[in-house]
Structures are given as C-alpha cells and as structure tokens.
mmCIF file of the N, C-alpha and C atoms, coordinates in Angstrom:
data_MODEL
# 
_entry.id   MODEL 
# 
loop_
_atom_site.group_PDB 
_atom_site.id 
_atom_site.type_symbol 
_atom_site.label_atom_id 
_atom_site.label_alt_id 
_atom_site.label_comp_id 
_atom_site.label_asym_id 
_atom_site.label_entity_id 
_atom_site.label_seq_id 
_atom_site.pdbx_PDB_ins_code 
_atom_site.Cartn_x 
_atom_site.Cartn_y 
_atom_site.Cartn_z 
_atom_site.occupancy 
_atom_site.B_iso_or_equiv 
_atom_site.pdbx_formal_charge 
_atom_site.auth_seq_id 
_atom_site.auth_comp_id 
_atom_site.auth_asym_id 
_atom_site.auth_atom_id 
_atom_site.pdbx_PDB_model_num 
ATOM 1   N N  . UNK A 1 1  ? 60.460 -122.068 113.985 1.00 0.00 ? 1  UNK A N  1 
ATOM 2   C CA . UNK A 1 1  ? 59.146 -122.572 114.315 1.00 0.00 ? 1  UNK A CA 1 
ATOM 3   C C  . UNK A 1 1  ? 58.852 -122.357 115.798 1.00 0.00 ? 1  UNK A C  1 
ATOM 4   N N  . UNK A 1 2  ? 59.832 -122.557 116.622 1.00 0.00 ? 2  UNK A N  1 
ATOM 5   C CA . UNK A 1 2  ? 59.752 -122.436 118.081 1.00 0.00 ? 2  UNK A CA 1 
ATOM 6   C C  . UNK A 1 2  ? 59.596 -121.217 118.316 1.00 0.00 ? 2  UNK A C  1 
ATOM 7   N N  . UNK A 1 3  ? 59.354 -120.143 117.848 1.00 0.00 ? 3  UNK A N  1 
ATOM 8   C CA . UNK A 1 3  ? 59.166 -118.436 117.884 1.00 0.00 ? 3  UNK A CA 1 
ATOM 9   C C  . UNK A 1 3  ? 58.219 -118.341 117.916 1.00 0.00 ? 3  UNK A C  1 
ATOM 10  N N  . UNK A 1 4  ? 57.352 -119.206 116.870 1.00 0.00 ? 4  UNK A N  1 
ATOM 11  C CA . UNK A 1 4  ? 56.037 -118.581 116.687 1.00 0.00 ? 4  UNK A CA 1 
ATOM 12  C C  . UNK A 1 4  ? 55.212 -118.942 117.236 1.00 0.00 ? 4  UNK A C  1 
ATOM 13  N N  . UNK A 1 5  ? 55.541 -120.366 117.782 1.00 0.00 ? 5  UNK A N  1 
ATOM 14  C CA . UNK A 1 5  ? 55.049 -120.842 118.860 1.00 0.00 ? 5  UNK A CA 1 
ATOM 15  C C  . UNK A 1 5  ? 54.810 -120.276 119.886 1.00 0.00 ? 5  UNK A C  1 
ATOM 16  N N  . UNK A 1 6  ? 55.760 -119.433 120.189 1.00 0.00 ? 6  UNK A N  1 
ATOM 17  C CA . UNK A 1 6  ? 55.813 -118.861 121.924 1.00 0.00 ? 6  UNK A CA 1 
ATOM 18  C C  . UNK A 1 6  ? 55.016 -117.542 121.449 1.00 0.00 ? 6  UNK A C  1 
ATOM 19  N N  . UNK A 1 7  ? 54.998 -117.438 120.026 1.00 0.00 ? 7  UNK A N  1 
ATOM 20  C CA . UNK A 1 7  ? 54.564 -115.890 119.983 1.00 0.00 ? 7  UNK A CA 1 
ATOM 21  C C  . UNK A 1 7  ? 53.020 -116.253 120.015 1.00 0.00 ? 7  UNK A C  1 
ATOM 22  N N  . UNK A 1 8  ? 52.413 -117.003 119.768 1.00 0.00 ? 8  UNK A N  1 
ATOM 23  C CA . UNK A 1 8  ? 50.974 -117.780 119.237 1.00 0.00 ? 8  UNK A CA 1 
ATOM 24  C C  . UNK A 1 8  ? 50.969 -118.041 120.986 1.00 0.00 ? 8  UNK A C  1 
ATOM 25  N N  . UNK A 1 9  ? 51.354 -118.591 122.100 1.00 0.00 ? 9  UNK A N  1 
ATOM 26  C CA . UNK A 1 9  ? 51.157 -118.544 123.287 1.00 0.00 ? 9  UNK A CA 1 
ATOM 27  C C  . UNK A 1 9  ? 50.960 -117.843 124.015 1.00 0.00 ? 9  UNK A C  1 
ATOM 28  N N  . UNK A 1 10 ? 51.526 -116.229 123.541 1.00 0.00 ? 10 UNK A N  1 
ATOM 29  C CA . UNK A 1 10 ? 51.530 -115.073 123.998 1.00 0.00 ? 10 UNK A CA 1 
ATOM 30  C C  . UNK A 1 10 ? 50.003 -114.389 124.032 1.00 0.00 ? 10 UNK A C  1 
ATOM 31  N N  . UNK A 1 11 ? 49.559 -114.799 122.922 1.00 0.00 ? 11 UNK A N  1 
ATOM 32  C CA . UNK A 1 11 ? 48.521 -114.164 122.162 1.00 0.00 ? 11 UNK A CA 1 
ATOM 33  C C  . UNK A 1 11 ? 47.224 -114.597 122.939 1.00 0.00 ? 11 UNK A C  1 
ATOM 34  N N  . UNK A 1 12 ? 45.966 -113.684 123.406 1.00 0.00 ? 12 UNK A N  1 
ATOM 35  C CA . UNK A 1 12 ? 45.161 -113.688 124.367 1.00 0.00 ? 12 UNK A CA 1 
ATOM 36  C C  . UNK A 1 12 ? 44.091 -114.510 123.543 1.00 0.00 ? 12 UNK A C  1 
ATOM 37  N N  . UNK A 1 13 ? 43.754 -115.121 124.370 1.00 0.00 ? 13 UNK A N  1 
ATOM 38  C CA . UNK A 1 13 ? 42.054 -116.238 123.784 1.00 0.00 ? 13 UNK A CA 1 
ATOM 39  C C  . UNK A 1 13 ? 41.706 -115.802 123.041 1.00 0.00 ? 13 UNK A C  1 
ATOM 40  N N  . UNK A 1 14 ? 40.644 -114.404 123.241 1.00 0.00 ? 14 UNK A N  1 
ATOM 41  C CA . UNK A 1 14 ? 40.382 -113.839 122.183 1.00 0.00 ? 14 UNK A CA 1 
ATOM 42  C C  . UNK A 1 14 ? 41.089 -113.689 120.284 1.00 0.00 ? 14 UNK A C  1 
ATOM 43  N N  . UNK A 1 15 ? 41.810 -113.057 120.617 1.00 0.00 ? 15 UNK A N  1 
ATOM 44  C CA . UNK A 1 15 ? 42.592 -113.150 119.233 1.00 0.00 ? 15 UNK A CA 1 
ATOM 45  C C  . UNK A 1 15 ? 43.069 -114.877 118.916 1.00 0.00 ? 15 UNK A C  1 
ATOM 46  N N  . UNK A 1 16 ? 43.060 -115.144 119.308 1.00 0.00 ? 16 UNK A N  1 
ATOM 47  C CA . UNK A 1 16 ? 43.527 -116.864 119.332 1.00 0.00 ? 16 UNK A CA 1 
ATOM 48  C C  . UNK A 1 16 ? 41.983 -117.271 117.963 1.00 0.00 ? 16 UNK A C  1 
ATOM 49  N N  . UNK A 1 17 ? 40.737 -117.239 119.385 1.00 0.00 ? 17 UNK A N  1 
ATOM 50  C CA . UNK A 1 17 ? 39.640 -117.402 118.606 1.00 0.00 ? 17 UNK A CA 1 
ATOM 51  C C  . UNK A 1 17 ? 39.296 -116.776 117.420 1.00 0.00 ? 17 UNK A C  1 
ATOM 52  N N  . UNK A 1 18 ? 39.752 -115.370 117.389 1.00 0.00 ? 18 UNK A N  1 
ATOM 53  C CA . UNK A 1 18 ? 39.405 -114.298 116.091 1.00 0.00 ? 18 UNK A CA 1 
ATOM 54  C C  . UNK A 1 18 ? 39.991 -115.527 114.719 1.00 0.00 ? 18 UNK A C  1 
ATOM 55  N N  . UNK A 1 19 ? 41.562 -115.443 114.733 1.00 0.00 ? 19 UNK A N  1 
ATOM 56  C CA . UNK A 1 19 ? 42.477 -116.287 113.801 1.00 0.00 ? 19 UNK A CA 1 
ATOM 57  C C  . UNK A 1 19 ? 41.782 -117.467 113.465 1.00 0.00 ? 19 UNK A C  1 
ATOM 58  N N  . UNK A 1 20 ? 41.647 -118.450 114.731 1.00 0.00 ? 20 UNK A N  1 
ATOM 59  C CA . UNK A 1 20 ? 40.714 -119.395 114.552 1.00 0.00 ? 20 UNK A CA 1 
ATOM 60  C C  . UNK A 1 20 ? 39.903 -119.601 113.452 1.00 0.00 ? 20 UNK A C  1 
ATOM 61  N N  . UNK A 1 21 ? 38.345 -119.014 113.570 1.00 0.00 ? 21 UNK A N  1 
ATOM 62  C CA . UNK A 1 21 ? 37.974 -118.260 112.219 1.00 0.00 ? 21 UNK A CA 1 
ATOM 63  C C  . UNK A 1 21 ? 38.352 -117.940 111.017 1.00 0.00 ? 21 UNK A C  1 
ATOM 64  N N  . UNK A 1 22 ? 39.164 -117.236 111.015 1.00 0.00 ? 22 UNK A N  1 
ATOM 65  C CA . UNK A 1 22 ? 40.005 -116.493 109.923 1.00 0.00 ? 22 UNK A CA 1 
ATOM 66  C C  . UNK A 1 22 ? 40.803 -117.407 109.146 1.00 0.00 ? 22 UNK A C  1 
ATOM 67  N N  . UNK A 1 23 ? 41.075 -118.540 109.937 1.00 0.00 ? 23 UNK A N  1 
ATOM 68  C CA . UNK A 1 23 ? 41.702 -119.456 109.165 1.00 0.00 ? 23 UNK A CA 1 
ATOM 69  C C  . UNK A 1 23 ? 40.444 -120.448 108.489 1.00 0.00 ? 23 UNK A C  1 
ATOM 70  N N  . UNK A 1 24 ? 39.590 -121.026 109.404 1.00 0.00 ? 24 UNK A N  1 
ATOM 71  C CA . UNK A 1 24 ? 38.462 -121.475 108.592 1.00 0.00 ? 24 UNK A CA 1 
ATOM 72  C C  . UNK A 1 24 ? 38.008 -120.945 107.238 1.00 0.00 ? 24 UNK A C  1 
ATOM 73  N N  . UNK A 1 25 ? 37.759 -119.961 107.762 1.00 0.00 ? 25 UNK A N  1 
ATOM 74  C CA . UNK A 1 25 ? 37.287 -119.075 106.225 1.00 0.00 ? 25 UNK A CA 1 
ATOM 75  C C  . UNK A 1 25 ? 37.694 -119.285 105.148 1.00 0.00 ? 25 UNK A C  1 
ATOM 76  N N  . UNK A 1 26 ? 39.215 -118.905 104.986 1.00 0.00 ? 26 UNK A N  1 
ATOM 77  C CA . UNK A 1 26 ? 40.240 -119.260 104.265 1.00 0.00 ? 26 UNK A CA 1 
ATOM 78  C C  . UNK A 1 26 ? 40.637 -120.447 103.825 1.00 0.00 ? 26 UNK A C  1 
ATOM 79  N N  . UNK A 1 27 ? 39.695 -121.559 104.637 1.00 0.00 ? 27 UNK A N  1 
ATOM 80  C CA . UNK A 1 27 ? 40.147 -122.761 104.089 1.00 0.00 ? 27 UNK A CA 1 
ATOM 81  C C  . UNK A 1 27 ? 39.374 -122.957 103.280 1.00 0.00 ? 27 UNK A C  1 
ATOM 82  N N  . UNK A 1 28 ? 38.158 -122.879 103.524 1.00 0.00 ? 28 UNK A N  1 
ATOM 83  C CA . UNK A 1 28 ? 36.777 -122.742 103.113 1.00 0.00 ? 28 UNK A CA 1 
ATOM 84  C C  . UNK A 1 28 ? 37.056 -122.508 101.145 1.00 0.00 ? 28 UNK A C  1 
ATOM 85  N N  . UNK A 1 29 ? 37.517 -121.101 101.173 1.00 0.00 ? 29 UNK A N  1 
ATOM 86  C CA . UNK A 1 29 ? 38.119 -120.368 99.901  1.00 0.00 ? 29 UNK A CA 1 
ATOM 87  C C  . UNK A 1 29 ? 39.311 -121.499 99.432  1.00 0.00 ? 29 UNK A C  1 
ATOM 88  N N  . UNK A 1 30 ? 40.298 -122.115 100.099 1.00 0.00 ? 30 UNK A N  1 
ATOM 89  C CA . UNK A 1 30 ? 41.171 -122.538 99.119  1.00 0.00 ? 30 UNK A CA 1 
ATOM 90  C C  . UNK A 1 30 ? 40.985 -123.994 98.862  1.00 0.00 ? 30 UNK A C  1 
ATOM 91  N N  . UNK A 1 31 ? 39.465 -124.494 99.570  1.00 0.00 ? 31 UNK A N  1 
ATOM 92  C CA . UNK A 1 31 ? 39.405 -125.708 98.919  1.00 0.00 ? 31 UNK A CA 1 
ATOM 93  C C  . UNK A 1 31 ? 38.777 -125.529 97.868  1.00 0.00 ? 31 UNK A C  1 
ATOM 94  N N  . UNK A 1 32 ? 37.931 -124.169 97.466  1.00 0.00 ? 32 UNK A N  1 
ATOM 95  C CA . UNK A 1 32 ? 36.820 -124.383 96.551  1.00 0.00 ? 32 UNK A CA 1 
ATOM 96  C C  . UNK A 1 32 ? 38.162 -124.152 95.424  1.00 0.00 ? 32 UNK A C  1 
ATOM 97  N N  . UNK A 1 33 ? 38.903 -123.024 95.462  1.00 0.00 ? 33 UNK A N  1 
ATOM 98  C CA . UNK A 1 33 ? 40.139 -123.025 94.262  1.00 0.00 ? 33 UNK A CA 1 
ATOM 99  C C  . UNK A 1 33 ? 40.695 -124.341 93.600  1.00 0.00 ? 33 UNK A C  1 
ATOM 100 N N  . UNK A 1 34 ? 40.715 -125.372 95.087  1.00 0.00 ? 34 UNK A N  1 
ATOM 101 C CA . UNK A 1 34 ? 42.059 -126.382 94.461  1.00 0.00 ? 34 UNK A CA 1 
ATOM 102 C C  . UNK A 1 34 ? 40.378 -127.395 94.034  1.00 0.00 ? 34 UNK A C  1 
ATOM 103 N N  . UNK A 1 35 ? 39.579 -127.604 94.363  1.00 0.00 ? 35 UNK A N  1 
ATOM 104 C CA . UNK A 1 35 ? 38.577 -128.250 93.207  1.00 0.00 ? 35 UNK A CA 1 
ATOM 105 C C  . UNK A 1 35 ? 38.349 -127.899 92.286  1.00 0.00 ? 35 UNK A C  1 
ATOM 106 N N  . UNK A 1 36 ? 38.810 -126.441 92.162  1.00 0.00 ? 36 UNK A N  1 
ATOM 107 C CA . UNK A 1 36 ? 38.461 -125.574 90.483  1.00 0.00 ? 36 UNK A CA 1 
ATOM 108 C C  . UNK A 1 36 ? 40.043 -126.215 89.356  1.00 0.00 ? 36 UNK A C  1 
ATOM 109 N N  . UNK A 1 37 ? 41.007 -126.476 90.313  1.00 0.00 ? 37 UNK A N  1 
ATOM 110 C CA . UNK A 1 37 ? 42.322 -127.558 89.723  1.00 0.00 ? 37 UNK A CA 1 
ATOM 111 C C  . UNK A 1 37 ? 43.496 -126.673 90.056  1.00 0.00 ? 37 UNK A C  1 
ATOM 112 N N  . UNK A 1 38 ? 43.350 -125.370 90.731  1.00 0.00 ? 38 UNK A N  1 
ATOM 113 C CA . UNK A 1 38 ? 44.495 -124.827 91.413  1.00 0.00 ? 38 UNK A CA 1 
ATOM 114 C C  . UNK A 1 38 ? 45.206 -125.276 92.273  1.00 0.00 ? 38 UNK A C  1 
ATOM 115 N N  . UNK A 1 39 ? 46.732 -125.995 91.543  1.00 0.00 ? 39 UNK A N  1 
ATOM 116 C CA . UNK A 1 39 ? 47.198 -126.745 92.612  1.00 0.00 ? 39 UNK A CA 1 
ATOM 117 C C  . UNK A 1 39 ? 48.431 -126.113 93.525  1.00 0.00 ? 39 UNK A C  1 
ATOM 118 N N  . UNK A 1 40 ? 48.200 -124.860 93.284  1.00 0.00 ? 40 UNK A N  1 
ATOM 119 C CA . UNK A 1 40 ? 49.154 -123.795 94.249  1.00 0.00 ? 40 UNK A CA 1 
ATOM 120 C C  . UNK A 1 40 ? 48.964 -123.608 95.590  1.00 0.00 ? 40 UNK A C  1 
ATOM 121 N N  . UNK A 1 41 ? 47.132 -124.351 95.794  1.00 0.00 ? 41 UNK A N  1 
ATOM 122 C CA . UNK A 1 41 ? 46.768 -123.956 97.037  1.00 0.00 ? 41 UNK A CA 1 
ATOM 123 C C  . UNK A 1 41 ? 47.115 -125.187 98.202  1.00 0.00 ? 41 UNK A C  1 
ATOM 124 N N  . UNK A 1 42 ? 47.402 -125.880 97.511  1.00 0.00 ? 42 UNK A N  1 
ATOM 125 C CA . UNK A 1 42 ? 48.357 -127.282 98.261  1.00 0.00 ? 42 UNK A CA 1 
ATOM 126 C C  . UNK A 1 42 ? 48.771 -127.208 99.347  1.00 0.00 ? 42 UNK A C  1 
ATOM 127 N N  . UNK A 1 43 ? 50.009 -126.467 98.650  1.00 0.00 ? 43 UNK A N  1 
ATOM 128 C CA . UNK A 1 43 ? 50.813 -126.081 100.108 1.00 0.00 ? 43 UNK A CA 1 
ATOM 129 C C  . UNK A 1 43 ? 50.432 -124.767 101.302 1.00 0.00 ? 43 UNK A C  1 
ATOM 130 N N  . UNK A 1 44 ? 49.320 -124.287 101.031 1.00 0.00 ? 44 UNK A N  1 
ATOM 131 C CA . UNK A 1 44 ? 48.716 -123.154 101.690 1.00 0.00 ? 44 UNK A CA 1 
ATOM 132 C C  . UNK A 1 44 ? 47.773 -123.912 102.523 1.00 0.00 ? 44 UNK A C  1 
ATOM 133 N N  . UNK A 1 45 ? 47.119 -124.995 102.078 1.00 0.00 ? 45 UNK A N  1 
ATOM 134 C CA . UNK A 1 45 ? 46.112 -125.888 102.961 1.00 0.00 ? 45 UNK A CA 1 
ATOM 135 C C  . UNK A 1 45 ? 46.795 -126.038 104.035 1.00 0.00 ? 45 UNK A C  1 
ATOM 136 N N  . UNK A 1 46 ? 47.868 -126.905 103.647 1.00 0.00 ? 46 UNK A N  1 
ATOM 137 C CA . UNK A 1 46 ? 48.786 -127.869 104.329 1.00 0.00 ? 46 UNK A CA 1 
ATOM 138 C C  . UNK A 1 46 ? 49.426 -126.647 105.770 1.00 0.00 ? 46 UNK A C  1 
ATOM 139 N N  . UNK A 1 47 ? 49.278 -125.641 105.463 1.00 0.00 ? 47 UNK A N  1 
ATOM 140 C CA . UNK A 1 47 ? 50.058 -124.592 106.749 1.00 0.00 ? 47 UNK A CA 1 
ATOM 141 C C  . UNK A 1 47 ? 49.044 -124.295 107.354 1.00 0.00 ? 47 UNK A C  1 
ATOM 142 N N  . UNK A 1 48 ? 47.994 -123.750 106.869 1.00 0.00 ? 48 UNK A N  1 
ATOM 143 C CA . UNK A 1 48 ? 46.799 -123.287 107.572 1.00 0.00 ? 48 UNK A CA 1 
ATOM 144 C C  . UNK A 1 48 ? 46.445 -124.323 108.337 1.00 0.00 ? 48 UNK A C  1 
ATOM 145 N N  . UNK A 1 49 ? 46.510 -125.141 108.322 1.00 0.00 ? 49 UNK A N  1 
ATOM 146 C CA . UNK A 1 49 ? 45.991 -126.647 108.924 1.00 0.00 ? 49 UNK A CA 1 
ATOM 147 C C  . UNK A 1 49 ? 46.751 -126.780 109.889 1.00 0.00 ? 49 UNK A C  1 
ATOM 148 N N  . UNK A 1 50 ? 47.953 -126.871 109.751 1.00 0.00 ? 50 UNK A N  1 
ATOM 149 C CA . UNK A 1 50 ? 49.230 -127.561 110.879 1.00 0.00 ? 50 UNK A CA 1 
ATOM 150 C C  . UNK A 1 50 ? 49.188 -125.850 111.789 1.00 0.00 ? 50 UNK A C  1 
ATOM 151 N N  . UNK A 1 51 ? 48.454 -124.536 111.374 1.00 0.00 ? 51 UNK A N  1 
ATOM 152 C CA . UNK A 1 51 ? 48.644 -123.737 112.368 1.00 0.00 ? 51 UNK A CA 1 
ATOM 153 C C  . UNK A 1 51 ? 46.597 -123.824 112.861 1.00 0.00 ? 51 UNK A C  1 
ATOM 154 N N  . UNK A 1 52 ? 46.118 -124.714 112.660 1.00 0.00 ? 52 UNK A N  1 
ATOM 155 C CA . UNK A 1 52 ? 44.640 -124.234 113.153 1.00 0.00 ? 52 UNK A CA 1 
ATOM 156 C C  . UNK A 1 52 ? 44.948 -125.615 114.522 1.00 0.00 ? 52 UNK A C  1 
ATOM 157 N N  . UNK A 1 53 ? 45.427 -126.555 114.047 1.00 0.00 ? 53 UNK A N  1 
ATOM 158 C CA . UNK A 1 53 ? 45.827 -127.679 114.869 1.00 0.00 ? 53 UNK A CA 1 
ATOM 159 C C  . UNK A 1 53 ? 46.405 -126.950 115.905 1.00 0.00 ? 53 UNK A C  1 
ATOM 160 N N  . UNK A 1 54 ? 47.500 -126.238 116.114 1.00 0.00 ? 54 UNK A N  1 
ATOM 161 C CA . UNK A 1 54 ? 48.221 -125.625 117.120 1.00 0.00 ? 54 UNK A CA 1 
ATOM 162 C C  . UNK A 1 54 ? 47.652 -124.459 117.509 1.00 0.00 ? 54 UNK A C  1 
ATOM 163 N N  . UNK A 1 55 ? 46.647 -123.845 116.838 1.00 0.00 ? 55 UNK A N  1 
ATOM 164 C CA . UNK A 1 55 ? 45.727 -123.146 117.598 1.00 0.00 ? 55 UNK A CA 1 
ATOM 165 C C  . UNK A 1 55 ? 44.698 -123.906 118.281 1.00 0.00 ? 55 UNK A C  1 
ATOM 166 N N  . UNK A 1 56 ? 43.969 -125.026 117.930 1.00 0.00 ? 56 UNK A N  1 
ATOM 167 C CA . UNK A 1 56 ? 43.155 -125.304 118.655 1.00 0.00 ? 56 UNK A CA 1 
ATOM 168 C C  . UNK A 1 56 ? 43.686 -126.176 120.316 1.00 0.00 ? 56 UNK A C  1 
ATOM 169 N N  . UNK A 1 57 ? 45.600 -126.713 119.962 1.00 0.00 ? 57 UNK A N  1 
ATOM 170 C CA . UNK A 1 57 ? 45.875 -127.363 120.891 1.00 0.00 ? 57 UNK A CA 1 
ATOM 171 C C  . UNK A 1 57 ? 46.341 -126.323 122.003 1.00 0.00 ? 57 UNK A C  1 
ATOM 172 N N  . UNK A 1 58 ? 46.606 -125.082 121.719 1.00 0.00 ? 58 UNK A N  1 
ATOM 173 C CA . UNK A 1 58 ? 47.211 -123.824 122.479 1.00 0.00 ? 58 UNK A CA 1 
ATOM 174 C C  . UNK A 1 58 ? 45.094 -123.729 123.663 1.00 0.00 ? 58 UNK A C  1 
ATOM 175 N N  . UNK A 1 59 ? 44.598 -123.591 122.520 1.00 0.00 ? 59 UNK A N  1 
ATOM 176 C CA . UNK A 1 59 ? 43.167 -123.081 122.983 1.00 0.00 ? 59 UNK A CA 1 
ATOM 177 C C  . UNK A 1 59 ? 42.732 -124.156 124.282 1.00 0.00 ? 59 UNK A C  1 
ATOM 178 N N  . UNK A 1 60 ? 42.763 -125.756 124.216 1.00 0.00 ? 60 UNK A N  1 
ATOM 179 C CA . UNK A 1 60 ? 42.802 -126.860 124.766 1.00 0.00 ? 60 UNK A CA 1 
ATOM 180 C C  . UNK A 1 60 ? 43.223 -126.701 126.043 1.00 0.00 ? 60 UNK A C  1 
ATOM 181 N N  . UNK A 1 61 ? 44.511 -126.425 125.803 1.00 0.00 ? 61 UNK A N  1 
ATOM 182 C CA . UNK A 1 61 ? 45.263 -126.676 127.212 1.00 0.00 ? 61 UNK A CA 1 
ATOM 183 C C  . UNK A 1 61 ? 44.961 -125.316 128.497 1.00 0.00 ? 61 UNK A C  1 
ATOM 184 N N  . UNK A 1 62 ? 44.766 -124.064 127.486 1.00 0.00 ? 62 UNK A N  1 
ATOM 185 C CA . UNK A 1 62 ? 44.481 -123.092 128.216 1.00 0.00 ? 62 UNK A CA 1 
ATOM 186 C C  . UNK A 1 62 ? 42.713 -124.000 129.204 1.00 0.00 ? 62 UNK A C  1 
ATOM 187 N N  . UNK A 1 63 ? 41.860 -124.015 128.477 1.00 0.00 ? 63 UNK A N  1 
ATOM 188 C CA . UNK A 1 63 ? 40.569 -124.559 128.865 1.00 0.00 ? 63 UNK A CA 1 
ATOM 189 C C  . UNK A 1 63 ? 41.060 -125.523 129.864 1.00 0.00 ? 63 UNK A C  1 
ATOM 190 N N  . UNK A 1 64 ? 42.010 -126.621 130.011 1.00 0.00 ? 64 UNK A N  1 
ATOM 191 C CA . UNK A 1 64 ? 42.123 -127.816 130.604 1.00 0.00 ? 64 UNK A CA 1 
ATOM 192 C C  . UNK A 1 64 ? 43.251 -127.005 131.907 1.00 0.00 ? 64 UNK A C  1 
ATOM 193 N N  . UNK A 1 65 ? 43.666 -125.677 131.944 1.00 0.00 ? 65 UNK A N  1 
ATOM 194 C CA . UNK A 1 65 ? 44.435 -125.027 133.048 1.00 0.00 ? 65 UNK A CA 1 
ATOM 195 C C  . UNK A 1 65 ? 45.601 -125.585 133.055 1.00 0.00 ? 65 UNK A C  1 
ATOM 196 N N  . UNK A 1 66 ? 46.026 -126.468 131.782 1.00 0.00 ? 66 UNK A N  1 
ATOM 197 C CA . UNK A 1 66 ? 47.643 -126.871 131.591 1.00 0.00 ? 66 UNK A CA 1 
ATOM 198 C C  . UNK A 1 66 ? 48.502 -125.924 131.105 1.00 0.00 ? 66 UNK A C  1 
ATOM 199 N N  . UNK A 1 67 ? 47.484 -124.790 130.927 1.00 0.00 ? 67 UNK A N  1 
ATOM 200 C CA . UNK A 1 67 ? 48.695 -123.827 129.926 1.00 0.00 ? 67 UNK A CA 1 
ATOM 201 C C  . UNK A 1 67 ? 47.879 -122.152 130.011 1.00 0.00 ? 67 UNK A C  1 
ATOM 202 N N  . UNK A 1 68 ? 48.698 -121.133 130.514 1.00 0.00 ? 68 UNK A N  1 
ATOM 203 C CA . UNK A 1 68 ? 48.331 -119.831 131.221 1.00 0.00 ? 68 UNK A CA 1 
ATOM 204 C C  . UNK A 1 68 ? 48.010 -119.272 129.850 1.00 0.00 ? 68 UNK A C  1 
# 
C-alpha cells in the first residue's frame, strides 16, 4: 500500500485531477449496477472510494503547500 502511495505522490496535479474524474465516473456506473442487485460491485466501490479519498487528500495538501 505504501508504494502506491508514493507512486500516487509522484504523479503531477494534472493527472491526479484526470483520475479524479475517472474515478467519479466509474462510481457513477457501479452504483447504478449494485441498485440493479449486482453485488460484485461492493468491493470495487469500497477501493475506488478509499483511492478518490487519497486522491483528494494528496490534491489538499499540495493546494495547502504541505506537500510538493
């Protein structure tokens, strides 16, 4: 987990923001599935989420000059 972290730190605003997005989208799509009763998308919520959180807290700190 600590890899991807540093690798997700590495990664320039831009693409930060692109993913950002990209994950919205996608959530967008796997809530309408798991209301259709697909409950595979469970655990796909549950990651996309815990990585949009750590994208938006990576995005944060850059803005607040706590983090290059």
């Amino acid at each position: 987990m600590k890899h991807k972290l540093d690798k997700m730190r590495e990664t320039s605003t831009e693409e930060l923001i692109k993913r950002l997005a990209e994950i919205k989208e996608s959530q967008f799509r796997l809530n309408f599935k798991k209301a259709l009763g697909d409950t595979d998308t469970v655990a796909q919520i549950r990651k996309q989420k815990k990585e949009l959180a750590q994208i938006k807290t990576i995005l944060r700190g850059r803005a607040l000059g706590v983090e290059n």
